[in-house]
N, C-alpha and C positions, 0 to 999 in steps of 0.2 A: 249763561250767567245766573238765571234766576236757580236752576237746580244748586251750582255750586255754591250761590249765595244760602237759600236753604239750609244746604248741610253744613256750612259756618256758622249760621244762626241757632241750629237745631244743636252742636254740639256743646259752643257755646252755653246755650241756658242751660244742658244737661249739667255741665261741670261747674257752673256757677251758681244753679241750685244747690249741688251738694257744699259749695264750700259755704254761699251762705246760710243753709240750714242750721251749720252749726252754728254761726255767728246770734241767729236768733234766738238760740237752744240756750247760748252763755248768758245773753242779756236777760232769760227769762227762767231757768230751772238750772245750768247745770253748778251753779255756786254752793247752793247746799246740797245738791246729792252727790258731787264727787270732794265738796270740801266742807265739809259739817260742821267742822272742828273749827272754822275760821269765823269770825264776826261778820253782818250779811255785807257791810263793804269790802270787807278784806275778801269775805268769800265770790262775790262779783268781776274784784281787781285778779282774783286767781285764775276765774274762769276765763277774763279777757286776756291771761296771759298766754293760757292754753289756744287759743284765739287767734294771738300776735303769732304763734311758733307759725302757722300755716303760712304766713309771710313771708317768714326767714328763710322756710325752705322752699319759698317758689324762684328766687334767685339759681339756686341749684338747680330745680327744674329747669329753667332758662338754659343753662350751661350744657348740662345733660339733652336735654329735647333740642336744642339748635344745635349740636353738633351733629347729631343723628341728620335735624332737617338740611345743613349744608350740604352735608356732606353723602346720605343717604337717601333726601328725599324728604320733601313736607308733607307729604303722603303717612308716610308711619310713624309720624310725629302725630298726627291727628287721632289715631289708634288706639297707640301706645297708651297716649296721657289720658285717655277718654277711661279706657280699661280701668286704670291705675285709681284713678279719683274716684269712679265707679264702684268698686270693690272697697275700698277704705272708709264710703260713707257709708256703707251697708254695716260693713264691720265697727260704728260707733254704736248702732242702732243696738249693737247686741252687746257693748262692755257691760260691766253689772256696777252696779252704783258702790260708792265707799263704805257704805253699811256691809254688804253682800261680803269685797274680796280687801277691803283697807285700801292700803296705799296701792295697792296694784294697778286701781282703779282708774286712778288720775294718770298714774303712767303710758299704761295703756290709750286715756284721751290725747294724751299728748304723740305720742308714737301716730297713732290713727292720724291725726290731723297732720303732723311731718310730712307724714304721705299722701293725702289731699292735696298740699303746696304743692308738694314733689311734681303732681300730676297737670295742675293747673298753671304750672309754669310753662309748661310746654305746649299747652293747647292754644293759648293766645298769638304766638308767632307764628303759630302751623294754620291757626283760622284764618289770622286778618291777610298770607302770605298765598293763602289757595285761594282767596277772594280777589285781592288786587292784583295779584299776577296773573290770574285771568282777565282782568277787566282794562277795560280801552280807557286810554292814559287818562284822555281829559272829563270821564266819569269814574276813576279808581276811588277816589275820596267816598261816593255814595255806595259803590259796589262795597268795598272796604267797611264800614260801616255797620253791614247786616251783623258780621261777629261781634259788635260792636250793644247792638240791639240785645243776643241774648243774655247779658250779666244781668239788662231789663227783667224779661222774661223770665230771668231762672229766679231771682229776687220776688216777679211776683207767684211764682209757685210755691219757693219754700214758705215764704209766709201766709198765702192761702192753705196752704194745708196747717200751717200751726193754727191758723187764724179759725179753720175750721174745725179744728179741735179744741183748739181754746172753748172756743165757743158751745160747741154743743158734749164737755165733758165739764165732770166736776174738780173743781182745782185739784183735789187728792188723787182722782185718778189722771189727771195730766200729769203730775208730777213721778206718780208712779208707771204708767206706761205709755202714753200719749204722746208725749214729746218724742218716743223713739218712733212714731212709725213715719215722721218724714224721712227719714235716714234709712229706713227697711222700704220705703217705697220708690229711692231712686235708683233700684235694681231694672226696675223695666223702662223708665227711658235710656237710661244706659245700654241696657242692650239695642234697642232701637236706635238708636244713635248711631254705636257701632255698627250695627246691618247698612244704616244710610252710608255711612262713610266708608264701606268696605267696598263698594262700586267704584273710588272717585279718581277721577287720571289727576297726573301728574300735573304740574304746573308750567306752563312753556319757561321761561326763565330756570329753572331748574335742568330741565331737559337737554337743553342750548348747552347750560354750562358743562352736564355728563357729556352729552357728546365734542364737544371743543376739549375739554380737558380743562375748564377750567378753574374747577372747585380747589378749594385750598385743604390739607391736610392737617391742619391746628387754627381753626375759625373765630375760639376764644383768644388765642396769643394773638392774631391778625387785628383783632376788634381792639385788644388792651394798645397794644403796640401804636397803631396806624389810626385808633379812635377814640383814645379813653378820654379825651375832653369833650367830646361829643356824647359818648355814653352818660358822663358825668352829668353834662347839664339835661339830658334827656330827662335821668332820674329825677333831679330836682324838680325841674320843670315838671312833670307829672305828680309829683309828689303832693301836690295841692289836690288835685282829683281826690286823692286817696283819702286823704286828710276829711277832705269834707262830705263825701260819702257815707262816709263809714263813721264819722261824727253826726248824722240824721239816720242812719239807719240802725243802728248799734248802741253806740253810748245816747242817744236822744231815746229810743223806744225802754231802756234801762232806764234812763232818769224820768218819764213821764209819769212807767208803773210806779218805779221803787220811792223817789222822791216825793212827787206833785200830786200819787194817788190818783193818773187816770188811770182806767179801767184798759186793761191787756188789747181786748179787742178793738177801744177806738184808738187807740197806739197804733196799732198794727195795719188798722182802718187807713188812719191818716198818712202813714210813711206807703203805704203799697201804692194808693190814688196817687200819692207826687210821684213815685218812681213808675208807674205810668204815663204818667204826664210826660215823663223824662224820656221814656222808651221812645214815646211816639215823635219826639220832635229831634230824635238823634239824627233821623235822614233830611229833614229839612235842613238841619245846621251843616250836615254831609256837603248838601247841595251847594250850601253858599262856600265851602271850604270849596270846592271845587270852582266856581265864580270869581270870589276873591282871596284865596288864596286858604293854606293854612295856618301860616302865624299868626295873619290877624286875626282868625277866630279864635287860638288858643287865646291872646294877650287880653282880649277883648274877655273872655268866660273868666279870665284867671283875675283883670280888676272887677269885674263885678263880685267874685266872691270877697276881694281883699273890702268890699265897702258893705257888703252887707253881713258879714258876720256877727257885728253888734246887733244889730236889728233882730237878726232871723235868731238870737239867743234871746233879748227883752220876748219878744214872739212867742218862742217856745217855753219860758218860768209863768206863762199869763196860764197855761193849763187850762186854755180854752182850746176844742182841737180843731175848729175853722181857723183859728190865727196861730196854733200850730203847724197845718196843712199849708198855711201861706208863707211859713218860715222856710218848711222844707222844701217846696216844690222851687221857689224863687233861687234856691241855694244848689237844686241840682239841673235847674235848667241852665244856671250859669257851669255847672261842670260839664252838660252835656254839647255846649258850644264848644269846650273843649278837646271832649273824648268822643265828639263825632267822627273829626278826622283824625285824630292819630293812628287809626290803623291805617291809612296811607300815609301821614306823615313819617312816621317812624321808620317804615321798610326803606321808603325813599330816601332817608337821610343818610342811606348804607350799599354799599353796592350790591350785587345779588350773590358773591359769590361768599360773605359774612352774613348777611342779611335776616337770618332765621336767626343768629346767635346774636349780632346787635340788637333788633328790635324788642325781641325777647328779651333780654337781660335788661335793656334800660330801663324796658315796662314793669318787671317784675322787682327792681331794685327801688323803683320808684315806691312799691307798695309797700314794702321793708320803713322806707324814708317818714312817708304820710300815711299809709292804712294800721300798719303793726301796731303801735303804739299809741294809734288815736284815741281808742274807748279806753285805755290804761291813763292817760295821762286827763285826758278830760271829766274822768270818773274823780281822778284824785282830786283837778281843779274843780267842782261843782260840789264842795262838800260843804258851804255857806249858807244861810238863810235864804239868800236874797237871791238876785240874778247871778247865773256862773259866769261873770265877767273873763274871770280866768282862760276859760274856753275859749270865748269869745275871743281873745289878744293871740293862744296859742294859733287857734285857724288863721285869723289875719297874718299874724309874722309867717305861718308857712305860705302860703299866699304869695307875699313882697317878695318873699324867695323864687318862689315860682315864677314870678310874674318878671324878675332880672334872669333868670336861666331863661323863659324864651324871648328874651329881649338878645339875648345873645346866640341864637340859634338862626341857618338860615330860612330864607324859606324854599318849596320844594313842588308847589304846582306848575306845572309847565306853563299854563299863562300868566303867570306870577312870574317868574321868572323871564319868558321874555319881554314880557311889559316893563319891567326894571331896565332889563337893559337895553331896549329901544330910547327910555326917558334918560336912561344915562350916555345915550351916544355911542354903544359899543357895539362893535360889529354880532354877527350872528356867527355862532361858531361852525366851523366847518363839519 
C-alpha cells in the first residue's frame, strides 16, 4: 500500500503542477504577452479565460479516461493522462508571445491548455481508484487520500519555482523568459512519474470484474442512465471545493499584486505556506472521514466555508499578508476536510463496474461548475474601491449550494453505515 500510495501521490503532483503552473503564469504575465491589445483587466479576464478552457475539457477527459479505465483497466488510465498533460505543459513553455506570431499565439495557449484538461481528467479517477481499490475497506478514506495530497504538492512546486524566479530575476527578464521555464521544467518529473507508474499491477476489483465478465460495454450511458442524479449532485456538491480554491489561489494572488500592490513574492509566500498547511492535514481529515464517516466531513468543510467567506475577503483587501495568510489557510482547511475523503467517497458512491467513469466525471464536472469561472467572475466582481463584497456573496451562494447537494447524498463508510442501521432497528443484510 505505501508503494501504490506513492505512485498516486507522485503522479498526482506531477500533473497538477503542470496544470497549475499555468494558472500562476495567467494571474501573473500571460495578459499582456499574449493579449497586449486588451486593457490590463480585460487583459487578466482573457488570460483567466484561457484558464477556465482547461476545465471544460477535463469533463471530456473524464469520459474518455474512464471508459478506457472500466473497461480496459486503471492501469493505462494512469499512463496515458500522465503522458498527455506532460508533453502539452512543455509545449506552452515554447508558444512565442503575441508580439513574435499575432493572434496565433493565444490560439495556440488555448489549444495547449485543451489538452492539459483532456489529461488531467483522467488521471484523478485512475489515482484515487489504484489507491482505494487496493486498500482495506475500513482504512480506504486515508489510503485514498495520498492522490489527494499531490494537487498539494504539485501547487507547492509550481509556485516555488515562479516564486524562485520571481525572486532572484528582474521583472523584464521574468516577463520575457522566466515564466517559461516552469513549463520547460515539468519534462523530467514526468518522465519520472511515468517509469514509477509503468511497474504497477492492476487493481483487485478490476481483475474480479475481467475475469467474471462483468465490465459493461457503454460505462458513460450506464452512469447517465442508472446515476445521472447522483452524478448531478456529486458535481455540485464538490463544486464548492473548486470555487474556493482557486478563488485564494488564482484570483487572490492577481488581486494582491495587480490591485493592493503587494509585492509578487509575499503573494506567492503567503498562498504556498497555507496550501501547505493544507496538504498536511488532508490525512488527518482522511482519518476522521474514515472514524465518522464521510458526509459529515464533507457538510462540516462545506459550512465552514459558507461562514467564512466574508471574513477571509475583509482579511485579504487589509493587504497585510499575516492576516492574508490567515484568510487563506482558514479557507482551505475548511476545503480540505472536504477533499480529504472524496477520493473514497466518490468511487464508493458507484459500483465498480462504472466506477472509473462516475467518479471521474462528477469530479471533473464539478471543476467546470466552481473552478472554470472562479478567477473570471471574482476578477469582474472586485473591480471596487473597497472590499470585493461581491466575491465574497459569489463563494457563499456556491457554498449553500454545495452544502444542500451533500445534504442530499448518502453516506458510504462501512461503519457509517452500519451504525445507522443498527440505531434504525434494521436487520444486517445478507
Amino acid at each position: 500500500m505505501r508503494r501504490l500510495a506513492a505512485a498516486s501521490l507522485v503522479g498526482t503532483a506531477v500533473e497538477f503542477y503542470d496544470f497549475y503552473v499555468y494558472g500562476t503564469a495567467a494571474a501573473l504575465v500571460l495578459g499582456p504577452l499574449f493579449f497586449p491589445t486588451f486593457s490590463p483587466l480585460a487583459g487578466t479576464l482573457a488570460a483567466f479565460g484561457t484558464f477556465a478552457v482547461g476545465f471544460v475539457s477535463r469533463p471530456l477527459g473524464a469520459v474518455v479516461f474512464g471508459h478506457v479505465g472500466d473497461r480496459r483497466g486503471r492501469r493505462p488510465v494512469l499512463f496515458v493522462s500522465l503522458a498527455l498533460t506532460g508533453a502539452a505543459t512543455v509545449a506552452v513553455g515554447c508558444v512565442p508571445s503575441y508580439a513574435a506570431i499575432g493572434p496565433a499565439a493565444p490560439a495556440l495557449l488555448l489549444a495547449l491548455r485543451f489538452l492539459q484538461g483532456l489529461g488531467l481528467g483522467g488521471e484523478w479517477g485512475g489515482a484515487v481508484l489504484l489507491a482505494g481499490e487496493h486498500a482495506p475497506e475500513r482504512r480506504r478514506a486515508l489510503w485514498a487520500s495520498f492522490p489527494q495530497i499531490g494537487p498539494s504538492v504539485g501547487f507547492l512546486l509550481a509556485n516555488g519555482v515562479m516564486l524562485a524566479l520571481s525572486a532572484g530575476l528582474s521583472d523584464a527578464a521574468f516577463r520575457s523568459w522566466g515564466w517559461r521555464v516552469p513549463f520547460w521544467a515539468a519534462e523530467l518529473p514526468a518522465l519520472c512519474g511515468l517509469l514509477l507508474r509503468s511497474s504497477l499491477a492492476e487493481t483487485p476489483q478490476f481483475r474480479e470484474l475481467a475475469e467474471t465478465g462483468g465490465r459493461t460495454s457503454a460505462p458513460l450511458l450506464e452512469v447517465v442512465r442508472a446515476h445521472w442524479r447522483r452524478l448531478l449532485l456529486t458535481a455540485g456538491a464538490l463544486s464548492v471545493g473548486y470555487a474556493v480554491f482557486y478563488a485564494v489561489s488564482t484570483w487572490a494572488l492577481a488581486y494582491g499584486t495587480e490591485r493592493l500592490g503587494v509585492g509578487r513574492t509575499a503573494m506567492l509566500g503567503c498562498v504556498m505556506a497555507a496550501v501547505a498547511v493544507k496538504g498536511a492535514a488532508t490525512p488527518f481529515a482522511a482519518v476522521l472521514g474514515d472514524r465518522y464517516g464521510r458526509r459529515p466531513m464533507c457538510l462540516a468543510g462545506c459550512a465552514a466555508c459558507t461562514v467564512w467567506m466574508f471574513p477571509m475577503v475583509w482579511l485579504l483587501h487589509t493587504g497585510r499578508p499575516v492576516l492574508m495568510f490567515l484568510a487563506i489557510v482558514v479557507a482551505l482547511l475548511a476545503f480540505a476536510a472536504m477533499f480529504a475523503v472524496v477520493g473514497a467517497y466518490l468511487p464508493e458512491l458507484y459500483e465498480p463496474r462504472v466506477r472509473c467513469t462516475g467518479a471521474a466525471v462528477g469530479y471533473n464536472l464539478a471543476g467546470v461548475l466552481g473552478g472554470a469561472l472562479t478567477p473570471v467572475v471574482a476578477t469582474a466582481a472586485s473591480g471596487g474601491a473597497g472590499p470585493p463584497w461581491g466575491v465574497a456573496a459569489y463563494l457563499a451562494g456556491v457554498s449553500v449550494v454545495s452544502l444542500g447537494c451533500f445534504a442530499l447524498l448518502p453516506e458510504t463508510a462501512p461503519g457509517a453505515v452500519e451504525a445507522g442501521r443498527r440505531a434504525a432497528g434494521e436487520p444486517a443484510p445478507v
